[in-house]
N, C-alpha and C positions, 0 to 999 in steps of 0.2 A: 207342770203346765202353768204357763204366766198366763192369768188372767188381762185382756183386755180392755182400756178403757173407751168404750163408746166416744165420740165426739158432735155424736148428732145431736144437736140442742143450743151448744155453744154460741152459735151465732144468733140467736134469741136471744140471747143474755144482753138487758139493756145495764150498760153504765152511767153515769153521769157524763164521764170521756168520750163514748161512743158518742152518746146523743149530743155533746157540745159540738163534736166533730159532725156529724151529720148538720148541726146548725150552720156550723162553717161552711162547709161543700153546699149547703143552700144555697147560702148566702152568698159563694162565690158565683154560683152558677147563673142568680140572677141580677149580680154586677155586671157577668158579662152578656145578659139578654140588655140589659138595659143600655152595655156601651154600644153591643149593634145596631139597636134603636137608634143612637146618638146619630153613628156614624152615619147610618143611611140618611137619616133627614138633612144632614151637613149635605153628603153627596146629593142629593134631592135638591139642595137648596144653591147648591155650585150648578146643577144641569140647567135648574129655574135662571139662575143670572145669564149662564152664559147664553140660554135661548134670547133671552132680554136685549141681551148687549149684539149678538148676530142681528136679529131682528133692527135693532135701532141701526145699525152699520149699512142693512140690506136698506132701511128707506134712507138715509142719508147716500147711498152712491145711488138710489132712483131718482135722487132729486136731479140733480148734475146727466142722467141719461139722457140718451133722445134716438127715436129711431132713425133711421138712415136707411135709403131706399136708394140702391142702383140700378141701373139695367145695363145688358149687355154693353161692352166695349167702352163702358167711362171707364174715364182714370181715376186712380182715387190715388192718395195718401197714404202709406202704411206706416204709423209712425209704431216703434219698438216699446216695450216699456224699459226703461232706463237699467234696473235690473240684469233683464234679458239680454240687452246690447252687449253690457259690462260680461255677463259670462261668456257669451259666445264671444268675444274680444281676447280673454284671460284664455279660451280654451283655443283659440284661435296660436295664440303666443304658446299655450303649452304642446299645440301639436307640431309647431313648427322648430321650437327647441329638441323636439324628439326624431327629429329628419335630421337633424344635425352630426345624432349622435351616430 
């Protein structure tokens, strides 16, 4: 009959190694609490400029605004935004290249 050796206890057993190891895995764990700290307050600190910069953009094109009141049957002006013109122009040329084929 071979006698058995128990193995319950073993992992109690403190070493020197174990415990450096366990400082390590600490220590890693709270490098990486502290890099998501980081990250957040960066991303925090990008949403903070970009509301800034929206903001400054939104009163600068209120300056230059102004209302405009029509009623029935004027004419008005529709002027395109330049942009827009241009694509519906390019899409204009590409549907017309495809009638061809």
């Amino acid at each position: 009959m071979n006698p058995t050796i128990s193995c319950k206890g073993l992992e109690e057993i403190t070493t020197p190694q174990t415990l450096e190891r366990e400082r390590h895995i600490k220590k890693e764990k709270v490098q990486a609490v502290k890099d998501h700290i980081e990250h957040q307050q960066q991303v925090l600190q990008f949403l903070n400029n970009a509301t800034l910069v929206q903001n400054q953009t939104k009163q600068q094109v209120d300056q230059h605004r102004s209302e405009k009141c029509f009623d029935v049957g004027d004419w008005v002006i529709l002027l395109l935004h330049l942009k827009q013109a241009i694509y519906e122009k390019e899409m204009l040329a590409i549907l017309h290249a495809l009638k061809k084929w």
